[in-house]
Every structure is written in structure tokens, then in C-alpha cells.
C-alpha positions as CSV (number, residue, x, y, z in Angstrom):
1,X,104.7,-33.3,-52.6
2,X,103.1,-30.1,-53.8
3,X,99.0,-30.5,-53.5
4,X,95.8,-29.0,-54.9
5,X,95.8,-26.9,-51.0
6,X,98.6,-25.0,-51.5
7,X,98.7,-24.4,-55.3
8,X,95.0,-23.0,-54.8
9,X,96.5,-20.9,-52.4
10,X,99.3,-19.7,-54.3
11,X,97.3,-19.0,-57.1
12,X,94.9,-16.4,-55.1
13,X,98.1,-13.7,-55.0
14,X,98.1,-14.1,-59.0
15,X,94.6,-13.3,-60.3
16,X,94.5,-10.7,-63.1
17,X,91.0,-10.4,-64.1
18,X,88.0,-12.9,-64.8
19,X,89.0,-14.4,-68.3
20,X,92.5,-15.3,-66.7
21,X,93.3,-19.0,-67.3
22,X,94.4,-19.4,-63.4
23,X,90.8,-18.4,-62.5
24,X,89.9,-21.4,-64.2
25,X,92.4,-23.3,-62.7
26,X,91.7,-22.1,-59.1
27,X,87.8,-23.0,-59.4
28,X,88.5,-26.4,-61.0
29,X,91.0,-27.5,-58.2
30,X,89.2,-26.1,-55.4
31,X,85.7,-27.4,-56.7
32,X,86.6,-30.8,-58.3
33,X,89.6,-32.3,-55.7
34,X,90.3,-32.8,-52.0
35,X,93.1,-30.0,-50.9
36,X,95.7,-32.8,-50.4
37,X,95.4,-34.2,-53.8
38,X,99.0,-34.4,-55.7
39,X,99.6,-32.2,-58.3
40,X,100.8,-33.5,-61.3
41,X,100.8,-33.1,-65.0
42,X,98.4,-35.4,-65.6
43,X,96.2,-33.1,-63.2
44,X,96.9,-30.4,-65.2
45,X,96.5,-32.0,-68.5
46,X,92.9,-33.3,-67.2
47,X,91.9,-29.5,-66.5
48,X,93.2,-29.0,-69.9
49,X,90.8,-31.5,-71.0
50,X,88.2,-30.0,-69.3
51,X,88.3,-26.8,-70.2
52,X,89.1,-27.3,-73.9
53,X,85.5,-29.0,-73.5
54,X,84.4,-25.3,-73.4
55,X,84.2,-22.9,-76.8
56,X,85.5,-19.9,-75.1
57,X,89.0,-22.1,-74.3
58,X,89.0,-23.5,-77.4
59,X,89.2,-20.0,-79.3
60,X,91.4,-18.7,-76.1
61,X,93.6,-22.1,-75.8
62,X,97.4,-19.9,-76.0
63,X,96.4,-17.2,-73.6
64,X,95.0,-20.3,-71.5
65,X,98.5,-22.4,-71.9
66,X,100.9,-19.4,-71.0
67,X,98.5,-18.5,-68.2
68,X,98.2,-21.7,-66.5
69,X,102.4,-22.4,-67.2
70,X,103.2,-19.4,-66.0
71,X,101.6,-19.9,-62.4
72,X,102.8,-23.7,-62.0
73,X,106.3,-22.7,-63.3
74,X,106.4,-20.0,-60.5
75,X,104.9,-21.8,-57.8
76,X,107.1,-25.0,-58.0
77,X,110.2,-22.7,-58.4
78,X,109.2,-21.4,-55.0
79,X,108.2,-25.1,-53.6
80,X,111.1,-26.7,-54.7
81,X,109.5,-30.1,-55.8
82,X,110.5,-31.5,-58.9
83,X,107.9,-31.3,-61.5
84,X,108.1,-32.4,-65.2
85,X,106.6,-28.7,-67.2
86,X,107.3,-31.0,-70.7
87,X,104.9,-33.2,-70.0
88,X,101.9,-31.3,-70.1
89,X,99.8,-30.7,-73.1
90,X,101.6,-28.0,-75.9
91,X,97.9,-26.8,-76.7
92,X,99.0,-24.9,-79.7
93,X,99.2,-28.4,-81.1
94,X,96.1,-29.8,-79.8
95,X,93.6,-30.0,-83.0
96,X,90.2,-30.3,-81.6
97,X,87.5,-32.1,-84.2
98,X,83.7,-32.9,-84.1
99,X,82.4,-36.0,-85.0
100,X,79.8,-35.6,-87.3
101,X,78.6,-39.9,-87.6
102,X,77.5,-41.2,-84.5
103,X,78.8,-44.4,-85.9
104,X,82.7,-42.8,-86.4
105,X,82.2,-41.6,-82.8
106,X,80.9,-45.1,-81.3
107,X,84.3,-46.5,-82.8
108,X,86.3,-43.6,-81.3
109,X,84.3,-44.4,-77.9
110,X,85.0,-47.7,-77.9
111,X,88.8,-47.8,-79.2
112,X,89.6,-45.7,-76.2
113,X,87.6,-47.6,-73.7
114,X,89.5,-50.7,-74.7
115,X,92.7,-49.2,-73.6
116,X,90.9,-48.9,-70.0
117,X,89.6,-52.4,-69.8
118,X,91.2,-54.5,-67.0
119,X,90.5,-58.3,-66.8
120,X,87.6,-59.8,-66.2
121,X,85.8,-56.2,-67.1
122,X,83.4,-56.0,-69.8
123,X,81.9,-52.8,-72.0
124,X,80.1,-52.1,-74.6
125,X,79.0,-48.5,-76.5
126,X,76.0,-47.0,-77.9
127,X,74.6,-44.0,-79.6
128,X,73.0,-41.6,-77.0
129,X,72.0,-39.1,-80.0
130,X,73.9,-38.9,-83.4
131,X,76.3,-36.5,-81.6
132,X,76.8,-38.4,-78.3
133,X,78.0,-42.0,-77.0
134,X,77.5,-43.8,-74.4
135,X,79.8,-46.4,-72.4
136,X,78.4,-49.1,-70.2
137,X,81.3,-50.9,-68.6
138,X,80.6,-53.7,-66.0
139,X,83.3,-54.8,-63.7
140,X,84.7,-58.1,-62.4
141,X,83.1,-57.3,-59.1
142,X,79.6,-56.6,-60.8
143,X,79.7,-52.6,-60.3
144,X,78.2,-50.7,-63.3
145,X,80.6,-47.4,-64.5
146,X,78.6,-45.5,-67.1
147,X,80.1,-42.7,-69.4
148,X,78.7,-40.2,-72.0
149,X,81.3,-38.6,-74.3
150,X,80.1,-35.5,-76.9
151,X,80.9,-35.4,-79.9
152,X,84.7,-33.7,-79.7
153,X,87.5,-35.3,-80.0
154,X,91.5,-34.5,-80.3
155,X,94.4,-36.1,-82.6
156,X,96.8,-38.3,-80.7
157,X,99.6,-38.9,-82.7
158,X,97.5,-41.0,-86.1
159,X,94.8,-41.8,-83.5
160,X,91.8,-39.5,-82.8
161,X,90.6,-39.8,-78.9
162,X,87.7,-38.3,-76.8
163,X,88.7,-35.0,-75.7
164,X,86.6,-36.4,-72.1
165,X,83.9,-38.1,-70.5
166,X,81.7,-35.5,-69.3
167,X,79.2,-37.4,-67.7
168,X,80.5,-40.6,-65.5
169,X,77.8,-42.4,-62.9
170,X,79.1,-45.7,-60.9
171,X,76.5,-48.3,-59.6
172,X,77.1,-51.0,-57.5
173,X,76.2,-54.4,-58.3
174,X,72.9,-54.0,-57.4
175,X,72.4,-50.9,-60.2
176,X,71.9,-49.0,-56.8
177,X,74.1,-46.0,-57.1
178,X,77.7,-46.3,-55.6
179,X,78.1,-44.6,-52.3
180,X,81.0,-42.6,-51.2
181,X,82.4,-41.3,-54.7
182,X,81.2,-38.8,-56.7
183,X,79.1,-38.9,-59.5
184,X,79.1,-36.3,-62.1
185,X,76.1,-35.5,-64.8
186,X,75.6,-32.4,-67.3
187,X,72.8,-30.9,-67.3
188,X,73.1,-28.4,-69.4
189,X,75.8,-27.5,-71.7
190,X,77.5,-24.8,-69.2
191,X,76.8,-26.7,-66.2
192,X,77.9,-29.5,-64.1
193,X,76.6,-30.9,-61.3
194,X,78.6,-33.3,-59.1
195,X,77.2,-35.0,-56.1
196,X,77.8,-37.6,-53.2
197,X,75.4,-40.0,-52.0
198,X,76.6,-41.5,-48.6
199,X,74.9,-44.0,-45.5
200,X,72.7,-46.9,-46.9
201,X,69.0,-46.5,-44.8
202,X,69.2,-42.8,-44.4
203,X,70.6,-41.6,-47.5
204,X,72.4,-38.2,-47.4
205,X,73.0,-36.7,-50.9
206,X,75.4,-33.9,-51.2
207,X,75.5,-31.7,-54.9
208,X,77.5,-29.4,-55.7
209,X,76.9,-26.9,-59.1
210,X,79.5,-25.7,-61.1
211,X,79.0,-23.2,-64.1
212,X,80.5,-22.0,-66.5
213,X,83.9,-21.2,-68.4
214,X,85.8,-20.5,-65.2
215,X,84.3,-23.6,-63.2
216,X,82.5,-21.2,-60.4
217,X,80.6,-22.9,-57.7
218,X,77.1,-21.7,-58.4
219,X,75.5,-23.8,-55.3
220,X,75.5,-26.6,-52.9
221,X,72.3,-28.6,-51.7
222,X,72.3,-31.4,-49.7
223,X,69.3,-33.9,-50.0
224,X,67.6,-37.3,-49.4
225,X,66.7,-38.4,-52.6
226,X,67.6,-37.3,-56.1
227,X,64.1,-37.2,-57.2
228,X,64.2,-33.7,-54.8
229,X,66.3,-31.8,-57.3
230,X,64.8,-32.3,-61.1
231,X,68.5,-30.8,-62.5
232,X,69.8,-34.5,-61.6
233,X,67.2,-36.3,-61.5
234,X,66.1,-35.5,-64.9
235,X,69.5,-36.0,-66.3
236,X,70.0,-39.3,-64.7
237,X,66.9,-41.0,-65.5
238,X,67.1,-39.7,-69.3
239,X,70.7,-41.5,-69.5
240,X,69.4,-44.3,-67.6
241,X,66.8,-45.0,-70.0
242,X,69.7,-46.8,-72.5
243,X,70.8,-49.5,-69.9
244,X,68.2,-49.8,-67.1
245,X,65.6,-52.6,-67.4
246,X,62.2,-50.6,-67.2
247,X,60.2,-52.8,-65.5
248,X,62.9,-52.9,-62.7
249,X,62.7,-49.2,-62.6
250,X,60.2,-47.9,-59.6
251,X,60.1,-44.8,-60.5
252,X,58.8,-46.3,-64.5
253,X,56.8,-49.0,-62.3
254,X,54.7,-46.7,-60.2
255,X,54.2,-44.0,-63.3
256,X,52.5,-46.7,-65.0
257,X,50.7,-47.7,-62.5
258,X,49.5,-44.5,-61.4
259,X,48.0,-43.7,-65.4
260,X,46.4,-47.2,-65.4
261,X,44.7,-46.2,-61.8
262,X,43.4,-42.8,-63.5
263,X,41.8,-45.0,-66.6
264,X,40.4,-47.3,-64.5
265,X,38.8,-44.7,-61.9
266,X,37.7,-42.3,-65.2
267,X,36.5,-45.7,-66.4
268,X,34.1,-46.3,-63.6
269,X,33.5,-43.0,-62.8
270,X,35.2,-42.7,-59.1
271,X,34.6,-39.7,-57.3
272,X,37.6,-37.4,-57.6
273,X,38.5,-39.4,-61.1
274,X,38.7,-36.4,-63.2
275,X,41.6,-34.3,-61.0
276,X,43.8,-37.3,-60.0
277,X,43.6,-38.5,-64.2
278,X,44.6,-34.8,-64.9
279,X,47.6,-34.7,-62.2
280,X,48.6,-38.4,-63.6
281,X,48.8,-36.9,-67.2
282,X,50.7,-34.1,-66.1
283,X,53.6,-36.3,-64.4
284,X,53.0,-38.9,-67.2
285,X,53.7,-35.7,-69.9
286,X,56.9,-34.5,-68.0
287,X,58.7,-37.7,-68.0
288,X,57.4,-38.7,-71.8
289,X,59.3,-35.3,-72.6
290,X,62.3,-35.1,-70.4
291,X,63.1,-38.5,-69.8
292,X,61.3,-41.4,-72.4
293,X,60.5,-39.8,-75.6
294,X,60.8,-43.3,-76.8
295,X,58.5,-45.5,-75.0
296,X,55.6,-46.6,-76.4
297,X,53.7,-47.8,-72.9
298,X,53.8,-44.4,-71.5
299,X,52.7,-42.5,-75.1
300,X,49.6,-45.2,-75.5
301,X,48.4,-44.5,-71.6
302,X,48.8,-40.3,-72.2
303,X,46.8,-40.6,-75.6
304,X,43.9,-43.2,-73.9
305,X,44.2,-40.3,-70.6
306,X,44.0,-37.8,-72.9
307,X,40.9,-38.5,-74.9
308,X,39.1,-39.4,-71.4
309,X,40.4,-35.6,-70.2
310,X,38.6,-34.3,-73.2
311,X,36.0,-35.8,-73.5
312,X,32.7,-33.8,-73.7
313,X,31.3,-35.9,-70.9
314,X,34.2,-35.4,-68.7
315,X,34.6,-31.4,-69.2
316,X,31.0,-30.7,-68.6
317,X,31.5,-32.9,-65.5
318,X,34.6,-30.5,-64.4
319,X,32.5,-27.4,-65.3
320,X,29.9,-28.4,-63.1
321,X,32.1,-29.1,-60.6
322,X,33.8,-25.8,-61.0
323,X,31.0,-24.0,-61.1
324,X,29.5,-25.7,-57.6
325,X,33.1,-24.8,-55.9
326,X,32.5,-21.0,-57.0
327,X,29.2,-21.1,-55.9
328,X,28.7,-19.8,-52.1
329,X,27.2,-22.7,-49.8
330,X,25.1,-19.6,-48.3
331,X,23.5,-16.7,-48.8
332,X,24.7,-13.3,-48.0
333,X,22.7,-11.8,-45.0
């Protein structure tokens, strides 16, 4: 059978310039699937998916149809294997909607995640903003799959469905995440980033970035820990803020712990009480903005941080300080 190695390869010999749908599908093969991956229509109809995710196919979707046809017709001419051209997606009949209640697009969300259910599986769905949703399915083993869906969807037949997951993160039973498969977040609108974590007491994390339209490979990094690389870090803490205890969070745990410390050492005036509170409201500010807008605990211990920061005591106390630091300890000869 025809795989991702060989169709990648066919496709270099048929590049016509940097808008061309094969481009596309070059990048996406090559960046999201093992070379001896199958192709099939259903491959092909999940690149579809993907790339209609994207405005620029979604005003381009003909040129991208008879573009991507034209290069699998041709290469399984030449191959030989039998491949079944009407059943991929006609996209001149694909409507493409957006959801404009995050209450419509819960039900869509979770009409199509019935139809994935297996025994013994359980989900349910939630708002993530009123133009996202969020899946939280647990498994019959106990392993966690988590999916975010935006806001697009397509008509199939009378139904409407989501047009794709486009974030999808698997834990095992213990909420640890899964090793050996990859996990795939969204930073930002025009980026992915899809990594690996692999080995259980030294952890190896490999992520890989892929940008836009065209699915380019922008970079590759390979780390210990996620919290080394804020573009999924970030992202993964802000969508684990919906379905994650916080108390069973460390990384909650110890920022909470770390402004209490500060209050208590501004409190009873510890030496060096004034730089650590400032560095502890600094991280305490980044994750209220990036990753808990919501949480009341960490807003109450910024504001009580924050008066103590500004305090007229306290900033006479860092001028002196300051002011000592600048001074030489000797004088010039």
C-alpha cells in the first residue's frame, strides 16, 4: 500500500509556487505522520479538515481541491494501488459556519463526541469561552483524552459537525501526561505545537512547531520539562484549569505557597523580604493573566502583596536599600 514516504516524495517533483495546495499537503504529511503511514481518503479528508481550519483555505478551498486531486490522481496512476478519488470531500460543497452560542456549540460538541464513545467510556463538554468547547472524556481504563473544538463547524447531510479538534492532550490514569503519543496544543491561532513526552524518571520531551497556512516546520526543541518552553506550558495549564483539581496541581500548590511565604516574611520584616515578595508577585501576576484569570486565592494574595509592595514603609525601605548598593563601600584615593 501507497504511504505518507513515497507520496511526500512524489509530490517534491510537483511544486508550483508557495500558495500551491500540495505544499500544504507535503508539510502536513511530512510534519504530522510517520513515512509508512497508509494513505487513504480519510487521510486526505483529515488534511482537508485541517486546512479548511485556516481562512486563507477557506476563501482558496477549489484551487485547494483540484490541487491536491490532481497530485493524488497522478501519483496512484503511476503506483498502481487502488484508491477510492469519490470518497474524498467535494469541498465546493463543504459549507463552513461559526457558532455564535457557546450553548449551540456545546450541543454540537457533544452530539459528535457521542458518536465516538465506546463502552464503558464516559465524557462530558464545557464552555472554554463563548466561542470554544471543551471535551473531557475518561476511558474504561481510567486514561483522560481532552479536546478543545473552535467555534467552526460544517453541514453533514441535516447534521452540523465540528470541522476538528484542534487541541487533543491524553493523560494517563494518574492525570500524568500519556507517554509515547503525541500531544497537540494551539498556541496561537497560526500555530501548532505538537510534542512527545517519552521514559518515566528521566523525562525526554520532544516539540515540534508548525506555522502557518502551508503547515511549515518552524522549529524543534527537545526538553525535560514543559514548564522550559512557556508556548506549551502556558497553553496547557490555561486548558487545564477546567478539569484539574487545583489543590492537586504542584505547580498551583507551590505558587501559593510561595505568595503566602512573601506575606509572611514582609509581615515580620525578614531580611531580603522586600525582593523575594516582588519576584513572588511577578510570577503570581503572570499566571493570574495567562493561565487563572478566574481564581480568587491567587487575586486575594496579589492585592494583600501588592499593598505591602507599595507601601510607603516598604518603598522607603527599597530606596534606602538602593541607595546603599549605589553607594561605593570606599573612598576613591
Amino acid at each position: 500500500m501507497a504511504n505518507v514516504g513515497e507520496l511526500t516524495t512524489f509530490i517534491l517533483g510537483a511544486f508550483k509556487s508557495e500558495d500551491d495546495g500540495r505544499v500544504a499537503l507535503y508539510h502536513y504529511l511530512k510534519n504530522f505522520f510517520p513515512e509508512e503511514t497508509v494513505i487513504t481518503p480519510l487521510l486526505i479528508n483529515e488534511f482537508y479538515s485541517e486546512a479548511l481550519y485556516s481562512q486563507y483555505w477557506q476563501e482558496r478551498k477549489t484551487n485547494l481541491q483540484s490541487d491536491v486531486q490532481e497530485v493524488v490522481q497522478r501519483f496512484f496512476s503511476l503506483s498502481h494501488d487502488p484508491f477510492r478519488l469519490d470518497l474524498l470531500w467535494d469541498l465546493s460543497r463543504i459549507q463552513i459556519i461559526q457558532i455564535a452560542q457557546s450553548e449551540t456549540l456545546c450541543l454540537i460538541v457533544r452530539e459528535f463526541e457521542q458518536t465516538l464513545t465506546a463502552d464503558g467510556e464516559t465524557f462530558r463538554v464545557m464552555p472554554e469561552s463563548d466561542s470554544r468547547a471543551i471535551s473531557v472524556r475518561r476511558t474504561s481504563l481510567g486514561e483522560v483524552i481532552v479536546r478543545t473544538y473552535s467555534h467552526l463547524a460544517r453541514i453533514q447531510g441535516s447534521k452540523l459537525v465540528p470541522l476538528k479538534a484542534d487541541q487533543e492532550i491524553f493523560y494517563d490514569p494518574g492525570m500524568e501526561l500519556k507517554r509515547g503519543i503525541f500531544q497537540k496544543l494551539r498556541p496561537a491561532q497560526h500555530t501548532q505545537v505538537r510534542f512527545i513526552a517519552e521514559g518515566n524518571q528521566d523525562v525526554m520531551i520532544t516539540a515540534q512547531f508548525v506555522n502557518g497556512f502551508a503547515f511549515r516546520q518552524s522549529q524543534t526543541l527537545s526538553l525535560g520539562s514543559i514548564n522550559q518552553e512557556s508556548r506549551i506550558f502556558f497553553p496547557l495549564k490555561r486548558l487545564e484549569r477546567f478539569y484539574i483539581y487545583r489543590p492537586s496541581d504542584p505547580y498551583y500548590m507551590e505558587l501559593i505557597s510561595t505568595m503566602e511565604r512573601a506575606l509572611l516574611m514582609l509581615q515580620t520584616h525578614k531580611d531580603g523580604a522586600f525582593e523575594f515578595a516582588r519576584q513572588a508577585f511577578d510570577g503570581g501576576q503572570i499566571a493570574f493573566d495567562q493561565i487563572f484569570p478566574d481564581d480568587k486565592a491567587l487575586y486575594s494574595r496579589l492585592r494583600e502583596l501588592a499593598k505591602w509592595i507599595s507601601s510607603p514603609a516598604y518603598s522607603r525601605t527599597k530606596e534606602v536599600t538602593d541607595e546603599a548598593q549605589r553607594r561605593p563601600t570606599r573612598s576613591p584615593p
